[in-house]
matplotlib code that plots the C-alpha trace (Angstrom):
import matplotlib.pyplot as plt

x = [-111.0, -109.1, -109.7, -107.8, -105.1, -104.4, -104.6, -101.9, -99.8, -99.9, -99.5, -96.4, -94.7, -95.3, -94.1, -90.7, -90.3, -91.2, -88.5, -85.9, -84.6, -83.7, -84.4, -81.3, -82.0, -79.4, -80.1, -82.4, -81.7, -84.6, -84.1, -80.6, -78.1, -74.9, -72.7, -74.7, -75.9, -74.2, -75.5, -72.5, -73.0, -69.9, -69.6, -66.6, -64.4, -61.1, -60.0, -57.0, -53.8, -52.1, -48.0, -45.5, -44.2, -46.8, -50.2, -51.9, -55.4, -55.9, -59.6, -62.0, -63.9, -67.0, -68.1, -71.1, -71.7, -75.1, -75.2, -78.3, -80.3, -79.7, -81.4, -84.7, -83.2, -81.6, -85.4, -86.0, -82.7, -83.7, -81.1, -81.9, -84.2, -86.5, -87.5, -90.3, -88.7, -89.9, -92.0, -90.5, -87.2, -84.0, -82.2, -78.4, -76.7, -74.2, -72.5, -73.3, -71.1, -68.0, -68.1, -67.9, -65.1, -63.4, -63.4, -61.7, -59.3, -58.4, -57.2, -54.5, -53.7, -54.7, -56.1, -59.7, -61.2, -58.5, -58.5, -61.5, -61.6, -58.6, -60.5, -63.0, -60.8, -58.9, -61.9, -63.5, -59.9, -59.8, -62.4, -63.7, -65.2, -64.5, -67.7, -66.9, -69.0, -65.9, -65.8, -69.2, -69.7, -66.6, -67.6, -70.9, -69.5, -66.8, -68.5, -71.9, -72.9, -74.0, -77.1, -79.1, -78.9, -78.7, -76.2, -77.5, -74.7, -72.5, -69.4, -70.8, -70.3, -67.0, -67.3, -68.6, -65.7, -63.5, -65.1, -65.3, -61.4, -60.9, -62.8, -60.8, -57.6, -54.6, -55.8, -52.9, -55.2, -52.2, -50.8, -54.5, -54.6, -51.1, -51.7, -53.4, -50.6, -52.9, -56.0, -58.9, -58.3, -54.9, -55.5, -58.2, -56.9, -53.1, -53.1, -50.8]
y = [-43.4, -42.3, -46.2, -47.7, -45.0, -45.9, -49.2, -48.9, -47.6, -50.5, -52.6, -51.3, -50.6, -54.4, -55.8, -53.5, -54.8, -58.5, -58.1, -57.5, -54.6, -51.4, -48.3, -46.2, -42.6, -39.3, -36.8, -34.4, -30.6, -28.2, -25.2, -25.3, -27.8, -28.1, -26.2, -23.7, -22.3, -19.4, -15.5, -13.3, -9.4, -8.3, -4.6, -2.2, 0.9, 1.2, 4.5, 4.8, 6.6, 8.2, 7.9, 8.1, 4.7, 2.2, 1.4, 1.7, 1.1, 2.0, 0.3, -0.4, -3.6, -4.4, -7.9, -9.3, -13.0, -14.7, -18.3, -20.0, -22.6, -26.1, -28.0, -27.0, -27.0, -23.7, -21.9, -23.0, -22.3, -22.5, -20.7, -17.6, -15.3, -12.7, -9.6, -7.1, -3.6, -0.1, 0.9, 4.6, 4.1, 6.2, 7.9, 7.9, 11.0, 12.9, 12.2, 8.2, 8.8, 10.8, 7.8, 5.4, 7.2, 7.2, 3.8, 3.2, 5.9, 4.1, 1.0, 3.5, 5.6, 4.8, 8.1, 8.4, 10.6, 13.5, 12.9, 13.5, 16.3, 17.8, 17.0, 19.7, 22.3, 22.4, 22.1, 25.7, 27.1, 27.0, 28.6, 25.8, 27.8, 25.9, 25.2, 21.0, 18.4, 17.1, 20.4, 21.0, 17.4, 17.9, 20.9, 19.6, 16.3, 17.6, 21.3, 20.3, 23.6, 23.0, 21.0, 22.0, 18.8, 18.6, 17.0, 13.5, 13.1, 15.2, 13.9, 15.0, 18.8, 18.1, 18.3, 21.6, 22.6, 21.7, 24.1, 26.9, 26.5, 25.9, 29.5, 31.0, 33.4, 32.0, 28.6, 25.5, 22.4, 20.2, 21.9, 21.8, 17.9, 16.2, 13.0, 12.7, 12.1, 12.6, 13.8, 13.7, 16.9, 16.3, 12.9, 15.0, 18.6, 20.6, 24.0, 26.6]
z = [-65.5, -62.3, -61.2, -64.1, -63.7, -60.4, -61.2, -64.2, -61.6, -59.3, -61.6, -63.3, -59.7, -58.6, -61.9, -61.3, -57.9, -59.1, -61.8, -59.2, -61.3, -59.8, -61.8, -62.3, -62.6, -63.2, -60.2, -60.6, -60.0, -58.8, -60.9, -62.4, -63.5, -61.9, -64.3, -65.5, -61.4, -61.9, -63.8, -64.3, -65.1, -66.3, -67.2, -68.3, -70.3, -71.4, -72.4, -74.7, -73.8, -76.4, -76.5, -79.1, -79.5, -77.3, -77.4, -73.7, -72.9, -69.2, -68.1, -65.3, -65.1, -63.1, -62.6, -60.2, -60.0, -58.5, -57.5, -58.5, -56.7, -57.4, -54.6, -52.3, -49.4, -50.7, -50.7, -47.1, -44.9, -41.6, -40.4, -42.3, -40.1, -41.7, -39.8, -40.2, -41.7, -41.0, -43.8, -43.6, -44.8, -44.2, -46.3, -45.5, -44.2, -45.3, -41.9, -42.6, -45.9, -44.0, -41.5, -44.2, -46.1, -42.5, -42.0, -45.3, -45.0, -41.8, -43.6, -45.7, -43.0, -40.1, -39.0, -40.9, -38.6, -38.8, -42.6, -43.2, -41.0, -42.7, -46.2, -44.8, -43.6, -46.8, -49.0, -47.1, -47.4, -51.0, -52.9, -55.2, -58.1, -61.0, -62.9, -63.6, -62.3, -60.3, -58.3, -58.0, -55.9, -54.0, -52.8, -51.8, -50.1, -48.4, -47.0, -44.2, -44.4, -48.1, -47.0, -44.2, -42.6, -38.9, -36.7, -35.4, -32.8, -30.9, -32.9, -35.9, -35.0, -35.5, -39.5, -38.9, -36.6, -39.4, -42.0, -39.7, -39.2, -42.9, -43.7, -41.0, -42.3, -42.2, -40.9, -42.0, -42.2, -42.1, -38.6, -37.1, -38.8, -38.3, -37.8, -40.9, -43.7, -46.8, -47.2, -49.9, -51.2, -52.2, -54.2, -56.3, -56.6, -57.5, -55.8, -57.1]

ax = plt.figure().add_subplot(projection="3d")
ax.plot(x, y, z, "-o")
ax.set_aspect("equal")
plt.show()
């Protein structure tokens, strides 16, 4: 059985090449075709605002695209590099999350450091004890002393600095911070 398969083969591939013909085929793809290599997840709200004459709906949008593969060579990049991982995974700090929001307060301000820093002072000057879920995680981001976390580096005792001046009497944030021109806590809060 195998013998007159392969045999049916030979056969039908020197009678092609006898013919002279060349077999025209469309390109093949691996997985995906060309136009559809792409899975979008596209996710949003709109929330409406009330006005007297005008209709305004004021929304936030979400969208994450993923190219898909279209050719093998796209499984097997040899100039991707895999690495072994620790298998006991850290957890990012809170001080990991005050360094991130310092880097893009840098962008707007150009002083992410001292924001951040005057973020914390004003957040232990004020006595945050409203009972809604906004206030509730400010206070818990923005005051160390709410986890008992410990310092990883020496810059990091800096956050605590900040508090301990913000809880101090009489202690203006703003004088202590100047070069920082607006800070967390005002974006979020009014304080009369």
């Amino acid at each position: 059985m195998i013998n007159h398969f392969l045999f049916s083969c030979t056969f039908v591939a020197v009678m092609s090449a006898a013919e002279g013909k060349e077999i025209i085929r469309e390109k093949r793809y691996l997985v995906y075709p060309k136009p559809a290599s792409k899975v979008q997840f596209i996710v949003g709200t709109g929330i409406p605002i009330p006005l007297e004459r005008h209709a305004v709906t004021m929304g936030w949008v979400v969208k994450a695209k993923y190219s898909l593969a279209t050719n093998a060579s796209e499984y097997t990049d040899s100039y991707v590099t895999f690495q072994k991982r620790s298998l006991q995974r850290q957890s990012a700090s809170r001080y990991d999350f005050y360094r991130i929001f310092e880097a893009a307060t840098e962008r707007f301000t150009g002083s992410g450091k001292e924001c951040m820093l005057r973020s914390i002072c004003e957040a232990s000057a004020i006595p945050l004890t409203a009972s809604s879920l906004l206030a509730q995680i400010l206070r818990i981001f923005l005051l160390p002393s709410s986890t008992d976390e410990t310092p990883l580096l020496r810059s990091d005792m800096d956050y605590h600095n900040a508090e301990r001046l913000g809880r101090a009497r009489n202690a203006d944030c703003k004088i202590l911070y100047p070069s920082c021109s607006l800070a967390l806590i005002d974006l979020l809060t009014v304080v009369k």
